[in-house]
C-alpha positions as CSV (number, residue, x, y, z in Angstrom):
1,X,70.5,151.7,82.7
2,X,68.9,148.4,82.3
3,X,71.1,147.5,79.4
4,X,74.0,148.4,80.9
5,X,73.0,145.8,83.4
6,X,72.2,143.1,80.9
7,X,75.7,143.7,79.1
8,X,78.1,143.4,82.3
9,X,75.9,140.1,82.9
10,X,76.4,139.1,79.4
11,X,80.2,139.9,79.8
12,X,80.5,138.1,83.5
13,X,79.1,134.7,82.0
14,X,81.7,134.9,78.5
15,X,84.4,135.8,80.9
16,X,83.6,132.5,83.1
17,X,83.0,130.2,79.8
18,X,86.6,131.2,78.3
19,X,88.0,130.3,82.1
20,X,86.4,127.3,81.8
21,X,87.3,126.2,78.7
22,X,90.9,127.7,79.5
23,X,91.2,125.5,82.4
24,X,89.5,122.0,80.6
25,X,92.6,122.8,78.4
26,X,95.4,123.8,80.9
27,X,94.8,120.8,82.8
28,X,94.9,117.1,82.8
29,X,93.0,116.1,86.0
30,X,89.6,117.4,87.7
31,X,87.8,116.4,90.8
32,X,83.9,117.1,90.7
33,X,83.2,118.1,94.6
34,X,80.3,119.0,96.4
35,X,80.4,121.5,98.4
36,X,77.1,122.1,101.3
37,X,76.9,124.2,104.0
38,X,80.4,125.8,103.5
39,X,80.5,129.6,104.4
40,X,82.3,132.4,102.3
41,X,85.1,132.1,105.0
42,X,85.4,128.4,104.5
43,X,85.6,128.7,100.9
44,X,88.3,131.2,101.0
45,X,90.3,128.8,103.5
46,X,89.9,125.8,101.1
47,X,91.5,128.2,97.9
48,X,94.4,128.6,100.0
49,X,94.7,125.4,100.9
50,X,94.9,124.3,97.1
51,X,96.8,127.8,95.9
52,X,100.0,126.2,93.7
53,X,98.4,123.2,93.6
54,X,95.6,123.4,91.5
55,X,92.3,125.5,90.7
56,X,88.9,125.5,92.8
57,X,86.0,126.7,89.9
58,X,82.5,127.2,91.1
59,X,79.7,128.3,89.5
60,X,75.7,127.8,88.1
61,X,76.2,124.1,87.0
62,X,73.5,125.6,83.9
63,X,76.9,127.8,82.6
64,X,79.3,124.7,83.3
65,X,77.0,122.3,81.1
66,X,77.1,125.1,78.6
67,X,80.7,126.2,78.8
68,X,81.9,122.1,78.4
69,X,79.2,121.4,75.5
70,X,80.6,124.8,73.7
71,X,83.6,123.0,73.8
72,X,83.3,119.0,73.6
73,X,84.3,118.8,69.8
74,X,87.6,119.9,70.9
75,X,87.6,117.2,73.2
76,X,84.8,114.1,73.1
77,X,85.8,112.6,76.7
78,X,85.0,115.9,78.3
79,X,81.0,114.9,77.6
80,X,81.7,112.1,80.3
81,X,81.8,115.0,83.4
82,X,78.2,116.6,82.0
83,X,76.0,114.5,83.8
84,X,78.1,114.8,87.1
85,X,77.1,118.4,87.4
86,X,74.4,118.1,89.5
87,X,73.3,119.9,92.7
88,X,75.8,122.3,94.7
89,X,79.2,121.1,92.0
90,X,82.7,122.5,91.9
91,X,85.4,121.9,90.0
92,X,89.5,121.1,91.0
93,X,91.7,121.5,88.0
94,X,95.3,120.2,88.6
95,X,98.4,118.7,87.3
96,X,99.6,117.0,90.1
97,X,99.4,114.4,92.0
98,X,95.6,113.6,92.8
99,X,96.2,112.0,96.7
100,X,97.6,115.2,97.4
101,X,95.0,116.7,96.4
102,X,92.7,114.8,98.0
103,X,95.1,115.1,101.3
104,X,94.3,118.9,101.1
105,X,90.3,118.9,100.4
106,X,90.1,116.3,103.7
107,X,92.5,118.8,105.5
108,X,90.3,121.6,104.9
109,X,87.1,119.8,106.4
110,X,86.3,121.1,109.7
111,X,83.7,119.9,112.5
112,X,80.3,121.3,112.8
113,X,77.5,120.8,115.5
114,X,73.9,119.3,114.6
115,X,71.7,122.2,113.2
116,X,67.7,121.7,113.5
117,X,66.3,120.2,110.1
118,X,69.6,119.9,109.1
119,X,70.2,116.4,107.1
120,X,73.0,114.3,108.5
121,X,76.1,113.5,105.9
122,X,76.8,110.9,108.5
123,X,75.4,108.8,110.8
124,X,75.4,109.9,115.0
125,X,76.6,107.2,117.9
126,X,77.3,108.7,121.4
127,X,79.1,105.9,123.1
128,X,78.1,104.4,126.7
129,X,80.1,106.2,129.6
130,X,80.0,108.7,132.1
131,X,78.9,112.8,130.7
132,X,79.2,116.0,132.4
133,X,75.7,116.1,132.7
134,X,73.7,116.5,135.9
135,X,71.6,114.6,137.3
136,X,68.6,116.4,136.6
137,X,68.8,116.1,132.9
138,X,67.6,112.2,133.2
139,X,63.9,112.9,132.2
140,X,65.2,114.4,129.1
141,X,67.2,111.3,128.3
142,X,64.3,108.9,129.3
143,X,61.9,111.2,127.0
144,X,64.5,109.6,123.9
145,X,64.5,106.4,125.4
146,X,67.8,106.4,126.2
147,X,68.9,104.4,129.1
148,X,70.9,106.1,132.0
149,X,71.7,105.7,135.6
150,X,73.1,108.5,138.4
151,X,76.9,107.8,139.3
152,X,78.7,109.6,141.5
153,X,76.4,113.0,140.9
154,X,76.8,112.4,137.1
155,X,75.0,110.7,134.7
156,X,76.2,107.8,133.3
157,X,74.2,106.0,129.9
158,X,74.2,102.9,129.9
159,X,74.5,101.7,126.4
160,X,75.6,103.6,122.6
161,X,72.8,105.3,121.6
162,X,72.2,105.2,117.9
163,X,70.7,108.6,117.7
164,X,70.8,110.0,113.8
165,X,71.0,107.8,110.9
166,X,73.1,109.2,107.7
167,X,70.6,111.3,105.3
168,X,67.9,111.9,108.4
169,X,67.0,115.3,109.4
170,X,68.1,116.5,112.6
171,X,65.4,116.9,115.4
172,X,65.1,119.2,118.1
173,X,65.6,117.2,120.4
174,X,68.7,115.7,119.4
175,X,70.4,119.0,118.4
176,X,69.7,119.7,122.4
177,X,71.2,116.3,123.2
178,X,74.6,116.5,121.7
179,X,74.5,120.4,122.6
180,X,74.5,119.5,126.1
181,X,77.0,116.8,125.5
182,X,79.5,119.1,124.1
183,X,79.6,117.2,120.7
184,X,80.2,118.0,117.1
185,X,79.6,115.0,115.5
186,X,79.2,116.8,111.4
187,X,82.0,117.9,109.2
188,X,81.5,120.4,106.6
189,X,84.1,121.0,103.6
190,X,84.0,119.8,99.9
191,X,83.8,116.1,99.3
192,X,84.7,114.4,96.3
193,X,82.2,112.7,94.1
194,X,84.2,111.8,91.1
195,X,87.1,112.0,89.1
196,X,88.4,112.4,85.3
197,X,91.8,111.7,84.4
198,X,93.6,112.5,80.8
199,X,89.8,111.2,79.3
200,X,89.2,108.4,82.1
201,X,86.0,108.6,84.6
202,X,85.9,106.8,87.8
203,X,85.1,106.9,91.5
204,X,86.8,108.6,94.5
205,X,87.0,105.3,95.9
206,X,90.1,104.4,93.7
207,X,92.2,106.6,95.6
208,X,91.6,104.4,98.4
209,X,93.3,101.3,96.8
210,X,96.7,100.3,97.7
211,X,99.3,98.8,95.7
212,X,98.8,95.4,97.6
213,X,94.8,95.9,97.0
214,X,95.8,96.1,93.0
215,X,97.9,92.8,93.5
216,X,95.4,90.9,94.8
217,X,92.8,91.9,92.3
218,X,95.0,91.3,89.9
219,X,95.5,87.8,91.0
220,X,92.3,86.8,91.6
221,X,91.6,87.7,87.8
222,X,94.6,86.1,86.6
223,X,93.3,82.8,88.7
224,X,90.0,83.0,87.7
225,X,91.3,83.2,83.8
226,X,93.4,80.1,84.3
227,X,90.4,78.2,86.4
228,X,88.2,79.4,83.0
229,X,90.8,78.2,80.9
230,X,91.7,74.9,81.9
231,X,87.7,74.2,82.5
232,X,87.1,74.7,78.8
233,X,90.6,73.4,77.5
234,X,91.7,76.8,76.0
235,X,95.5,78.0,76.0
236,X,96.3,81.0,77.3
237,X,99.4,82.5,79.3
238,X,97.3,82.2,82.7
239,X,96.6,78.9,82.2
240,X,99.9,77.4,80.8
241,X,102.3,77.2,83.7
242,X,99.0,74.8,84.9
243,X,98.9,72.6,81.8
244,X,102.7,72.2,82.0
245,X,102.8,71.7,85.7
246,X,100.1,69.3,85.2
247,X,101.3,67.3,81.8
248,X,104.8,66.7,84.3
249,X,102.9,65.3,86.9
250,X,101.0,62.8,84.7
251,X,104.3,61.8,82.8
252,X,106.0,61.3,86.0
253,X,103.1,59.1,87.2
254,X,103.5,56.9,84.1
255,X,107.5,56.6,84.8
256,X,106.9,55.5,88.3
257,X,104.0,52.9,87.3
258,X,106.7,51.4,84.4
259,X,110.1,51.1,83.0
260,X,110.1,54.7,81.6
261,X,112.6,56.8,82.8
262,X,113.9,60.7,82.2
263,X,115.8,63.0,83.9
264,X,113.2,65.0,86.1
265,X,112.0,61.3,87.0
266,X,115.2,59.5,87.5
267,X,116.2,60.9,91.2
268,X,112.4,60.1,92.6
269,X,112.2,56.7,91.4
270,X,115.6,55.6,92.4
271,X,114.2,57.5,95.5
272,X,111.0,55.1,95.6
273,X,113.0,52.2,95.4
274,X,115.3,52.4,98.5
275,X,112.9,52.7,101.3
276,X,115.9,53.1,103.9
277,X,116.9,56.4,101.4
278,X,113.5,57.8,101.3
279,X,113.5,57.1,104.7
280,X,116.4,59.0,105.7
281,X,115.5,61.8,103.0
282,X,111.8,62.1,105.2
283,X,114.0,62.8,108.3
284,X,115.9,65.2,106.7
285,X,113.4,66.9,105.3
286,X,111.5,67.4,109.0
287,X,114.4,68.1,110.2
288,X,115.2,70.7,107.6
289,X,111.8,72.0,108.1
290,X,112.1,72.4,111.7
291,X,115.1,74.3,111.6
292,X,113.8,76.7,109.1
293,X,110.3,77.3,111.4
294,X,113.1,78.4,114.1
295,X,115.2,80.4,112.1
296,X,112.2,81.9,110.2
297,X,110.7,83.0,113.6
298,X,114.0,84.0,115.3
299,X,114.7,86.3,112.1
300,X,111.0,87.6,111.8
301,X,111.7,89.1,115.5
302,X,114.6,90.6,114.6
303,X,114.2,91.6,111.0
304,X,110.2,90.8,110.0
305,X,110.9,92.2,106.4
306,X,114.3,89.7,105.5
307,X,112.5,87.1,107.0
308,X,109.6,87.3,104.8
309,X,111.6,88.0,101.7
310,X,113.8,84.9,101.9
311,X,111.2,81.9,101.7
312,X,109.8,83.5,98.5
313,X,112.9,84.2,96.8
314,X,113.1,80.8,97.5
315,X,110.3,79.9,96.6
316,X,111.0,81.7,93.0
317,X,114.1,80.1,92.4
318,X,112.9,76.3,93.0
319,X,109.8,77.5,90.4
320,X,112.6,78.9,88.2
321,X,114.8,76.0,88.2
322,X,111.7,73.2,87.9
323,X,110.9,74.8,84.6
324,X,114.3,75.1,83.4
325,X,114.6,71.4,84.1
326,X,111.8,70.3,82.8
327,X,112.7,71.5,79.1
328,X,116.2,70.9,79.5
């Protein structure tokens, strides 16, 4: 009987290490996600949730180490996820598009109230303000030092009370406290810890990032490439609109300080040399200016997306046609 026992075992785990290594295969995309204190229930909710979608594996992480190492010649970047299996792991296979995914696994988390010894996944503030609670329960909120007063037959704390830090275990006391109070303030469902993609590792945080976040970064490195560049008098494609820009403006200043004159610096020193014409040209300018601060603002109320599109189209075309000049 016993080895009847031992084979079905035997069978269960080689039936789970080919769906594993099925799965690595099928798919393109897997979020590693932690999943404590969720209940049978739960689970079968979150399945559901993700049913057409993609694929929710758990199992001993011991038999996921050893179904992905069985298999990492097929594949070397799949050696990356090993030391992510740690703890209470799953695994979300799919094809599709991961912020939906992630959409459905935040979805699926639902609220839970403070258990005794429990540790916190987050940190617990009850806000100043009036609570349902009566009047005699003030000895129990001076006993955690928690300041209160009696309004109108209620009581009323007088401050937010910081009352569990994230990763502290949850007292008696303050399981009571926010029993009384009616609050939930822990939610249980899988969280996401990290994330392969086609052979690439990174955080769950990346999700977060916007396309405007990516355009700034991307900036900021192009800047600090051309700052890097200039500083150490190396050419690259950061730094070369700078070197022209900046090769112009010394020419130019030779052209004004002599006889030397070219195109790009013909219209500023005849400009230099008329002060009633640069004079006039000021005015116009401010007045210019002025005109486009009203219609800008005007135009913003009305249409805030066409208003900020036309000063950098602008913008763009007097860049364009600077550098077009400049080597014409």
């Amino acid at each position: 009987m016993s080895g009847v026992v031992g084979q079905s075992k035997k069978e269960k785990k080689e039936e789970y290490f080919q769906k594993l290594i099925k799965l690595l295969h099928e798919y393109q995309k897997i979020l590693l996600v932690t999943c404590d204190n969720i209940g049978s229930n739960h689970m079968q909710k979150i399945r559901r949730s993700l049913r057409g979608k993609a694929t929710l594996l758990m199992g001993k992480n011991t038999m996921m180490r050893k179904a992905i190492r069985m298999s990492v010649e097929q594949n070397k970047k799949w050696e990356q996820i090993l030391p992510h299996i740690a703890y209470n792991v799953g695994m979300i296979f799919t094809n599709g598009d991961l912020q939906d995914i992630k959409a459905s696994v935040l979805a699926s988390r639902v609220p839970a109230p403070a258990k005794i010894g429990a540790l916190a996944p987050n940190s617990v503030v009850i806000p100043k303000g009036m609570t349902t609670l009566e009047p005699t329960k003030t000895g129990f909120l001076q006993a955690l030092n928690i300041a209160s007063k009696i309004t109108r037959n209620q009581i009323e704390i007088l401050n937010d009370v910081h009352l569990i830090k994230e990763g502290d275990k949850v007292g008696s006391s303050e399981a009571a406290l926010l029993q009384m109070l009616d609050i939930r303030p822990f939610e249980y469902g899988l969280k996401i810890t990290v994330i392969y993609d086609q052979g690439a590792l990174y955080s769950v945080k990346v999700l977060d990032l916007k396309d405007a976040d990516i355009i700034t970064e991307f900036g900021r490195g192009l800047a600090n490439v051309a700052g890097l560049s200039l500083a150490i008098n190396y050419p690259t494609l950061a730094s070369f609109p700078h070197v022209v820009l900046n090769a112009y403006k010394r020419v130019l200043a030779i052209a004004l300080e002599t006889d030397y004159v070219f195109d790009q610096a013909k219209g500023i020193k005849e400009l230099l040399s008329d002060p009633e014409a640069m004079a006039a040209a000021a005015a116009a300018a401010s007045k210019a200016s002025a005109s486009t601060t009203t219609a800008a603002a005007t135009s913003t109320t009305a249409q805030p997306e066409t208003a900020a599109a036309v000063p950098a189209q602008e913008e763009k075309e007097e860049s364009e046609e600077m550098e077009f000049d400049l080597f014409g």
